[in-house]
RODOVEX-743253 format. One record per residue (C-alpha): x, y, z. Coordinates in steps of 0.5 Angstrom, whole numbers, plus 2048, in hexadecimal, padded with zeros to 3 digits. Each point is the difference from the previous one (the first is absolute). Layout:
N
+-----+-----+-----+
!  xx !  yy !  zz !
+-----+-----+-----+
!   X !   Y !   Z !
...
+-----+-----+-----+
This chain:
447
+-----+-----+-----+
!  xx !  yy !  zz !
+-----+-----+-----+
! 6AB ! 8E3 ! 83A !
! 7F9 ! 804 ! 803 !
! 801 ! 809 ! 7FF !
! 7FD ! 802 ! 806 !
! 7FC ! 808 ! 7FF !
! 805 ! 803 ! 801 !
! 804 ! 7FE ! 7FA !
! 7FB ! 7FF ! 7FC !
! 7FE ! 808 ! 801 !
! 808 ! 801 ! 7FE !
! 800 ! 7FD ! 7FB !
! 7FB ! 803 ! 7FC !
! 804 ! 807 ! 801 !
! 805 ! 7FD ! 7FC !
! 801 ! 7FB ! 7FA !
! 804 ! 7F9 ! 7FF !
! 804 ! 7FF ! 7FA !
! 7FC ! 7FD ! 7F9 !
! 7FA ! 7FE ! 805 !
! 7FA ! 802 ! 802 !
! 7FF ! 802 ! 808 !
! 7F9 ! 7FB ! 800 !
! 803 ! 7FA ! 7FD !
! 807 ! 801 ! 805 !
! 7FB ! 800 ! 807 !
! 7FD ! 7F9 ! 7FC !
! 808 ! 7FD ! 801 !
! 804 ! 806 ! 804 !
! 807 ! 7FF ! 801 !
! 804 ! 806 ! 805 !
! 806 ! 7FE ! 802 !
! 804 ! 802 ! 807 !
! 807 ! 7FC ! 7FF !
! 805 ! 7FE ! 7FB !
! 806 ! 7FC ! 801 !
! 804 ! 7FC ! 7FB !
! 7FB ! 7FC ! 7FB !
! 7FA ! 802 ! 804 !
! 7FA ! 804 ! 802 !
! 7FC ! 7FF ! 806 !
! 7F9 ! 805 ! 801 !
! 7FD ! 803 ! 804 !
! 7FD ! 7F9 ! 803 !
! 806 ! 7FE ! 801 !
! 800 ! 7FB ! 7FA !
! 806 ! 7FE ! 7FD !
! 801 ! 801 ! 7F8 !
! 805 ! 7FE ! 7FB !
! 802 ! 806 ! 7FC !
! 801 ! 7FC ! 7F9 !
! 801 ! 807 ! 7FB !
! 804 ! 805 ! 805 !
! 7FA ! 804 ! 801 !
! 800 ! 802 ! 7FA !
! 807 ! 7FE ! 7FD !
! 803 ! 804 ! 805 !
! 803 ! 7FD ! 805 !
! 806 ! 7FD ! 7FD !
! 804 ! 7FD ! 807 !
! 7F9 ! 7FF ! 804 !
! 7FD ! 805 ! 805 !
! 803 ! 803 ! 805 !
! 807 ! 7FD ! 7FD !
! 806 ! 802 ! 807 !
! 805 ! 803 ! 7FB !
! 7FA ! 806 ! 7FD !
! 7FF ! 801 ! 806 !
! 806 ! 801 ! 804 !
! 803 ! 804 ! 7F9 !
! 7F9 ! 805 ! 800 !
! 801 ! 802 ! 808 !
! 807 ! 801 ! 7FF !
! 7FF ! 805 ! 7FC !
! 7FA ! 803 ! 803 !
! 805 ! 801 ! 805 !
! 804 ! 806 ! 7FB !
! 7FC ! 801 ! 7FA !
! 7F9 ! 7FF ! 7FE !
! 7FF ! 805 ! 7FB !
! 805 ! 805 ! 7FB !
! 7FE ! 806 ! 7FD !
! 7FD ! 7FE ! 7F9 !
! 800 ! 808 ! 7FD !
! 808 ! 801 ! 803 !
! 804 ! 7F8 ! 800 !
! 7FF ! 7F9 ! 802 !
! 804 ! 7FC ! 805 !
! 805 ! 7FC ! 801 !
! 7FC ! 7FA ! 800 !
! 7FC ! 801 ! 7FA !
! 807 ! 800 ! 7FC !
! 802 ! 7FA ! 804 !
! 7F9 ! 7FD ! 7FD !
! 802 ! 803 ! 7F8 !
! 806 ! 7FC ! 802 !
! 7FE ! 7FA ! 802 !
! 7FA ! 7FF ! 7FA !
! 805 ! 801 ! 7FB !
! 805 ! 7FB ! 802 !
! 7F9 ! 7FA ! 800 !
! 7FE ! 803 ! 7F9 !
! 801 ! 7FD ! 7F9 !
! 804 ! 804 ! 7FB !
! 801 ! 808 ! 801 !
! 7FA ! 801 ! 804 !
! 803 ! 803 ! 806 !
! 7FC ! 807 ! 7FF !
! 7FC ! 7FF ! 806 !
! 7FA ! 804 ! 803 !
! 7FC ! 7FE ! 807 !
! 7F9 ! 801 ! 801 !
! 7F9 ! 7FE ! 804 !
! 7FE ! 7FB ! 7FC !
! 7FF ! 7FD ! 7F9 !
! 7FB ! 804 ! 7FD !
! 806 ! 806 ! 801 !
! 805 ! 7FD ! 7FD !
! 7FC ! 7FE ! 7F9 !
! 7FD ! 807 ! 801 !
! 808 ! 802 ! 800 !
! 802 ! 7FC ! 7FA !
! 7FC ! 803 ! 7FB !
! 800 ! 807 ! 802 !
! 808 ! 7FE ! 801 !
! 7FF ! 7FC ! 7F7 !
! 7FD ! 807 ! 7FE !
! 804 ! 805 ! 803 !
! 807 ! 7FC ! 7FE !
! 7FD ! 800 ! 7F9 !
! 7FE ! 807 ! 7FF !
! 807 ! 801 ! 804 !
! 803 ! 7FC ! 7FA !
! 7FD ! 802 ! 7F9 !
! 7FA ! 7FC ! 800 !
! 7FA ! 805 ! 803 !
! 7FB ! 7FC ! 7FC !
! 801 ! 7FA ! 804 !
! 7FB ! 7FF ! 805 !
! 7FC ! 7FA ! 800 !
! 7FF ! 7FB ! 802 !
! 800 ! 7F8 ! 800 !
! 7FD ! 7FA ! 804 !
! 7FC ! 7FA ! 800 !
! 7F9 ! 7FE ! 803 !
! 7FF ! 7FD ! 806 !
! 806 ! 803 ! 802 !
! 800 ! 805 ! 808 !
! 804 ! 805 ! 801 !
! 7FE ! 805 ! 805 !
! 7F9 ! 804 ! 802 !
! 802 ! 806 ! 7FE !
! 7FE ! 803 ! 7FA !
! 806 ! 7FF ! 7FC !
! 801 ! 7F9 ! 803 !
! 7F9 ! 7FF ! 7FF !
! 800 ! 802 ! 7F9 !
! 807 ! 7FB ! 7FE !
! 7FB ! 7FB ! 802 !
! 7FC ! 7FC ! 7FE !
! 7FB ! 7FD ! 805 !
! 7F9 ! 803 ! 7FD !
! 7FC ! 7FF ! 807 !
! 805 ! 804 ! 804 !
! 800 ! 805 ! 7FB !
! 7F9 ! 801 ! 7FD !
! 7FD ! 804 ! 806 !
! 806 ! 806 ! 7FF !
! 7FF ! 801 ! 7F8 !
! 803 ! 804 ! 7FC !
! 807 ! 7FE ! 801 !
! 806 ! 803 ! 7FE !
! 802 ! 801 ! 7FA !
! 807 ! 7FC ! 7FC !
! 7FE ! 7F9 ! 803 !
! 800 ! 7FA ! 7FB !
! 7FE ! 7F9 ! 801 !
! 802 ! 7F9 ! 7FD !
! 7FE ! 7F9 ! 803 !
! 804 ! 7FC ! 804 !
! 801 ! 7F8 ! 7FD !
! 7FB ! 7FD ! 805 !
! 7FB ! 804 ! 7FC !
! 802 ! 7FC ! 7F9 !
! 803 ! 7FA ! 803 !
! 7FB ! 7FB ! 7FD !
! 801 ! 802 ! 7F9 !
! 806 ! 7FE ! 7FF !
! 804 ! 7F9 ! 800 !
! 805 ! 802 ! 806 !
! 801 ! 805 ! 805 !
! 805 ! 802 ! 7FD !
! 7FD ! 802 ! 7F9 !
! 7FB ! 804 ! 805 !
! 806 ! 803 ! 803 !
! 804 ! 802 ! 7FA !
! 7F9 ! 803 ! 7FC !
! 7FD ! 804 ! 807 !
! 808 ! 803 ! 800 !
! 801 ! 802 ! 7F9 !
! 7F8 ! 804 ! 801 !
! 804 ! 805 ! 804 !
! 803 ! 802 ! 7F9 !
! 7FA ! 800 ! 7FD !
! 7FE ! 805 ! 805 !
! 805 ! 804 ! 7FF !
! 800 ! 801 ! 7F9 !
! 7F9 ! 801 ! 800 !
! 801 ! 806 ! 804 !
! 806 ! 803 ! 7FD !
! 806 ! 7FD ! 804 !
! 801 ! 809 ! 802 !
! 7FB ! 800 ! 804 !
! 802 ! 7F9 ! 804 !
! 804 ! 802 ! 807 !
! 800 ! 7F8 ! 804 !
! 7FD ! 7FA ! 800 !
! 7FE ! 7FE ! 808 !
! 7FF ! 7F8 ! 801 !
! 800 ! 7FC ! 807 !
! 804 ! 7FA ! 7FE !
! 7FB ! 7FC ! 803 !
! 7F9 ! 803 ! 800 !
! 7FD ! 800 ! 806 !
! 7F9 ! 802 ! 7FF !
! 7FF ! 7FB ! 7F9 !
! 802 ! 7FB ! 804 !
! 807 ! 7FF ! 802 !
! 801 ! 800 ! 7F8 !
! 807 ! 7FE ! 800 !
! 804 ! 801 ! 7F7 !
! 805 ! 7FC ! 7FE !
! 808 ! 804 ! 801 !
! 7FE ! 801 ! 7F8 !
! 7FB ! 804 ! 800 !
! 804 ! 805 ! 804 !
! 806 ! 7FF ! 7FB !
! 7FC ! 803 ! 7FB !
! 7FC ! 806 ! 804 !
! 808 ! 801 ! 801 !
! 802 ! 800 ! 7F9 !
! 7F9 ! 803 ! 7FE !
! 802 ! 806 ! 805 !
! 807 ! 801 ! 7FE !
! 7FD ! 800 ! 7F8 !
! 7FB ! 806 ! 802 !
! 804 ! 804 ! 805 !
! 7FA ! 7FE ! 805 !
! 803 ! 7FF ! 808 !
! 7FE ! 7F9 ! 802 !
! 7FD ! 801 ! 807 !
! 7FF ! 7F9 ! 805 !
! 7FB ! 802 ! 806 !
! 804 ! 7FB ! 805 !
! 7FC ! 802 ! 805 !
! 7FD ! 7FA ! 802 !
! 806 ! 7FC ! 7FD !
! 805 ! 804 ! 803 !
! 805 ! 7FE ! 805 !
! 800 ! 7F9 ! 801 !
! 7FA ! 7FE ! 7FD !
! 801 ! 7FB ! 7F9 !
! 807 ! 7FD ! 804 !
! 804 ! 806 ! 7FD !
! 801 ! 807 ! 803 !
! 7FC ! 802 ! 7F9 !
! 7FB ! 7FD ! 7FD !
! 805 ! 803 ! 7FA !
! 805 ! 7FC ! 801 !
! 7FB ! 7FA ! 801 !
! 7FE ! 801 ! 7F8 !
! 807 ! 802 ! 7FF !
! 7FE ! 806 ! 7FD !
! 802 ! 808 ! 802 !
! 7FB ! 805 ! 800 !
! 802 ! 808 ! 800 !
! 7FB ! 801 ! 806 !
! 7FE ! 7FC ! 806 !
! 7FB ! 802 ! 805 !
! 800 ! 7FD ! 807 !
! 7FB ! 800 ! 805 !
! 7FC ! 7FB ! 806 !
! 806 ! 7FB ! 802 !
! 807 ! 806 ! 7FF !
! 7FE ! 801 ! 807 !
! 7FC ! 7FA ! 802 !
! 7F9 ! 803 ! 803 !
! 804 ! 804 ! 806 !
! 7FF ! 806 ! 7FD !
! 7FD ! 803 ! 7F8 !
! 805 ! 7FF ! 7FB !
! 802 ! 801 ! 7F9 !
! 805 ! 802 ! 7FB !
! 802 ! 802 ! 7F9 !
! 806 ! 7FC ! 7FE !
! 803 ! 803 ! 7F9 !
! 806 ! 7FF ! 7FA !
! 805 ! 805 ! 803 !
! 801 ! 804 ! 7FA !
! 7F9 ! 801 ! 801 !
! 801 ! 804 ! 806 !
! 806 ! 804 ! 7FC !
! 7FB ! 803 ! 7FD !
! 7FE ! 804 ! 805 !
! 806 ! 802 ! 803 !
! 803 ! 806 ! 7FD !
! 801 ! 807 ! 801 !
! 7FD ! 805 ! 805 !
! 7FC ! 805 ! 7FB !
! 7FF ! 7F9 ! 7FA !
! 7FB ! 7FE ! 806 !
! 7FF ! 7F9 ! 7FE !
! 7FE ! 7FD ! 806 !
! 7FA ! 7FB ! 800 !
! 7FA ! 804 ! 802 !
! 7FE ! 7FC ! 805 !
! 800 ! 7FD ! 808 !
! 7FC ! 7FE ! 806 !
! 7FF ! 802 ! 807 !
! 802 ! 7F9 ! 802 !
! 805 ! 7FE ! 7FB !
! 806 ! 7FD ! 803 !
! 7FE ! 801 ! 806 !
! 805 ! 7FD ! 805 !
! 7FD ! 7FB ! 804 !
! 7FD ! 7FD ! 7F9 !
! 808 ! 800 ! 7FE !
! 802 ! 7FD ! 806 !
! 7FC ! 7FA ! 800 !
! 800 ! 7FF ! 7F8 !
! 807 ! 800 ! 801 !
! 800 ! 7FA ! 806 !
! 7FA ! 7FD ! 7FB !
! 806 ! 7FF ! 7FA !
! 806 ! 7FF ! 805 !
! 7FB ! 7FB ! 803 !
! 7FE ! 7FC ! 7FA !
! 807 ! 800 ! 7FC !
! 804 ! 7FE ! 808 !
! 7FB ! 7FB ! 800 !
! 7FF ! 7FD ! 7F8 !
! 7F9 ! 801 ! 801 !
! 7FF ! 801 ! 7F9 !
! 803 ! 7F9 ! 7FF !
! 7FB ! 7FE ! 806 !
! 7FB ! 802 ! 7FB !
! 802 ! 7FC ! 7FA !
! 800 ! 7F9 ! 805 !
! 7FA ! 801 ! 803 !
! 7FD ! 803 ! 7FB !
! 801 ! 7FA ! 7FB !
! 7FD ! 7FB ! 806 !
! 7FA ! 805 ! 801 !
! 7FE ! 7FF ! 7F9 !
! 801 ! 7F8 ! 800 !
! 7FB ! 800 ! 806 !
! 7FC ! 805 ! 7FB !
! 7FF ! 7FC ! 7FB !
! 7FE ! 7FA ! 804 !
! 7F9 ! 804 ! 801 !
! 7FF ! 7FE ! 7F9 !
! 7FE ! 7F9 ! 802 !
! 7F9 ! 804 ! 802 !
! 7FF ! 801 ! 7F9 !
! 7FE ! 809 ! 801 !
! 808 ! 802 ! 7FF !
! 802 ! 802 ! 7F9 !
! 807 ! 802 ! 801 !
! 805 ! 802 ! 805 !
! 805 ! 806 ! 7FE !
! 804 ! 805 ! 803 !
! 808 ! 800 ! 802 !
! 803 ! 7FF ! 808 !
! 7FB ! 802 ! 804 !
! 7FB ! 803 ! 7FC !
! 7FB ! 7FA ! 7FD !
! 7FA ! 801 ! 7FD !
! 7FA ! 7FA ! 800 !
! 7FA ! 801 ! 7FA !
! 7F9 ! 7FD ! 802 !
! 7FC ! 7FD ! 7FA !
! 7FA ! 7FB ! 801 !
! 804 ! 7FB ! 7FC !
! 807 ! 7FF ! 7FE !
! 7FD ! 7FD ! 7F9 !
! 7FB ! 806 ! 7FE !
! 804 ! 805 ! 805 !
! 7FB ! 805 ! 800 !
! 801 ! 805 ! 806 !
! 7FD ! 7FE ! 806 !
! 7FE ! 807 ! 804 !
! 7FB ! 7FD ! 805 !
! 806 ! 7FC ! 804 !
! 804 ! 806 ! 800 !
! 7FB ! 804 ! 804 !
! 7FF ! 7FA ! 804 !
! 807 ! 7FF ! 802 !
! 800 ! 807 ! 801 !
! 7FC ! 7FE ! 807 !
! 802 ! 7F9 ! 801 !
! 808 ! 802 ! 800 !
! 7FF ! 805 ! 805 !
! 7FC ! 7FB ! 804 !
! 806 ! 7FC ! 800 !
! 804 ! 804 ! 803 !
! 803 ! 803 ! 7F9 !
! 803 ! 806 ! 7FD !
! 800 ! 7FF ! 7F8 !
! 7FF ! 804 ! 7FA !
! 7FA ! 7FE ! 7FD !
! 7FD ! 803 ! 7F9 !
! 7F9 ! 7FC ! 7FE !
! 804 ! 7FC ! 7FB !
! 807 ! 7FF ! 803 !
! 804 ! 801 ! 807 !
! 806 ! 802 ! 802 !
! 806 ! 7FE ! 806 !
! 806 ! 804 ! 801 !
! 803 ! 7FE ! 807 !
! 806 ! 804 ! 803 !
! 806 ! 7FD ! 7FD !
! 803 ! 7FE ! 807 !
! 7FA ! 7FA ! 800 !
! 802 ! 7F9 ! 800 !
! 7FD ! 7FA ! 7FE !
! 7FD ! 7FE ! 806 !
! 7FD ! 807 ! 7FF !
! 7FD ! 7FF ! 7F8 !
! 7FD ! 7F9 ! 802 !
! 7FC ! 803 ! 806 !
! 7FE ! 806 ! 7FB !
! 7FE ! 7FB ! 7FA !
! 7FD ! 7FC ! 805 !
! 7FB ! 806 ! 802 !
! 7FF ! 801 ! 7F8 !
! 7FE ! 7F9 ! 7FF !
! 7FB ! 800 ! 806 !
! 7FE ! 807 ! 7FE !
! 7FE ! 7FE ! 7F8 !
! 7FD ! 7F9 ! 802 !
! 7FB ! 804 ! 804 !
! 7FF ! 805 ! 7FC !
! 7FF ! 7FB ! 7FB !
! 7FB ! 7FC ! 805 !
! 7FD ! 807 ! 800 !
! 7FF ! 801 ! 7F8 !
! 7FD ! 7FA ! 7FF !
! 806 ! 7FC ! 7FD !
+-----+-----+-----+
């Protein structure tokens, strides 16, 4: 599409996300319709919507259900006091998310958004343990190339240098190790790899004197590392390692939550309990901004007691629990479960990643990872020598969106994550596009 002057004008009076404005005019996407699986612009061209606009729209676009749920309560409530109580269907929702989680996670706060409830998390960790006898404890431990959130502690928890790098100094309290992408080639198996990058955990916090260690925060599939995907192993020892150490174990699900790897929880996936899930983009499926903080309910116990101990968690949020937010998170989780979607996740996605790892026979794709509905693809410029091959992301990065198609695209790696309602006709269109949309790029690069 062509951006007229007047969006162009506008344009330069705002930002897009991770982009520079110039080179968005150069390949402009504005979009003024979403239904389903798809985009159409302002043109009028039709997009397949391959990642949920950015692993949010877990049933789709404009899904009836969300819809209807949202403007029936618009209808009685759309906003509770924060400062004086909540609302009836905000406990509806504390309800709701407790009988979906693994274990005793079932201490559940709602907020806007991601980046709210790993901010929450983490004030929640250090609080609970200067409420508990441990005030030492403060810091904490996560990986390289690993996204948790844009605001500053969200920012400081994760490790991906170029979005970080323009807003130094960070918070202080902040350790990393690497994830077992980084170390994969030096050892005989994957899960050799895992096993060492799993015990570094350990060795950090020994190192940094286990009285000073609040939490370990670990996306189960790394997304901005490319879709890194550890064996259920390297979760039992972070577990073991956790419990050894008194360190709360804290997934950021909120890319994997919800449906997404074939279980409600990428925890149940990996079959391994965390203390703290943070939720966010597919809990309400894009209709409205949504987070939450899902804890160990003993947990939460610690902030109950008397009056005047005043032990209640010194925290909270305009818009969290907002009612509307509540009510189509709830429609979003009855959805899911009435409807197995999650286990439509699981079929589907194993038949995506066999037309994935189809791809290879163009000899540019070093391997295929990820769970359900979540796969990654990593470029390289030879399967033998498997060095990266950045030309061909930034290629694709055009060519996809010439095509019609809506994907995840890093320089080295690209990422699908369709709505769990899709079907097999639907991946077939979906790989279809990926095909014709990596040839030309490939066509483009010289290869």
């Amino acid at each position: 599409m062509q951006l007229d002057a007047r969006q162009q004008k506008l344009l330069k009076r705002t930002f897009l996300d991770y982009q520079q404005t110039a080179g968005f005019f150069d390949n402009p996407l504005v979009v003024s319709k979403a239904d389903g699986l798809y985009y159409w612009d302002v043109d009028g061209k039709r997009y397949f919507d391959s990642i949920g606009g950015i692993f949010v729209a877990t049933l789709g676009h404009k899904h009836p259900r969300l819809m209807e749920a949202m403007q029936k309560q618009m209808e009685t409530l759309s906003f509770a006091p924060p400062m004086h109580g909540t609302s009836d269907v905000t406990l509806d929702f504390v309800e709701k998310v407790g009988s979906i989680t693994p274990g005793n996670l079932n201490f559940v706060k709602a907020y806007s958004g991601g980046s709210e409830s790993i901010e929450s998390a983490m004030k929640f960790v250090r609080q609970y343990f200067k409420q508990t006898g441990h005030p030492s404890k403060y810091k904490f431990v996560s990986r390289y190339y690993g996204y948790h959130g844009a605001t500053f502690g969200a920012m400081a928890a994760s490790g991906t240098g170029k979005r970080k790098t323009p807003f130094e100094p960070h918070m202080p309290g902040f350790v990393k190790v690497f994830p077992p992408t980084y170390y994969r080639d030096r050892f005989a198996t994957w899960e050799e790899c895992n096993r060492f990058c799993a015990r570094m955990f350990e060795d950090v916090i020994l190192m940094e004197d286990p009285e000073t260690i609040a939490g370990i925060i670990v996306e189960p599939i790394g997304n901005t590392g490319g879709i890194i995907t550890p064996t259920d192993e390297y979760f039992q020892i972070i577990r073991e390692i956790c419990d050894k150490y008194n360190v709360v174990l804290i997934y950021d699900e909120i890319i994997t939550g919800y449906g997404r790897t074939g279980n409600m929880f990428a925890a149940q996936t990996f079959n391994v309990t965390p203390d703290i899930i943070c939720g966010g983009k597919g809990l309400s499926s894009g209709a409205i901004p949504m987070g939450a903080m899902i804890a160990r309910e003993e947990m939460g116990d610690v902030f109950f007691g008397r009056v005047e101990d005043d032990v209640n968690f010194a925290h909270g949020h305009t818009y969290a629990a907002n009612p509307l937010a509540c009510a189509v998170g709830i429609a979003v989780i009855d959805e899911i479960t009435e409807n197995h979607w999650d286990q439509n996740a699981q079929v589907m996605g194993d038949y995506l990643a066999t037309k994935l790892e189809d791809l290879k026979k163009h000899g540019v794709i070093r391997e295929v990872r990820g769970k359900g509905l979540l796969r990654g693809v990593e470029l390289c410029k030879d399967p033998v020598k498997q060095t990266p091959f950045p030309e061909l992301g930034l290629a694709l990065k055009k060519t996809a969106l010439n095509n019609g198609l809506i994907m995840r695209i890093d320089p080295n790696w690209f990422a699908v994550a369709p709505a769990l309602i899709v079907n097999k006709d639907q991946i077939d269109e979906m790989c279809e596009l990926i095909e014709r949309s990596l040839l030309d790029a490939l066509e483009i690069v010289g290869v």
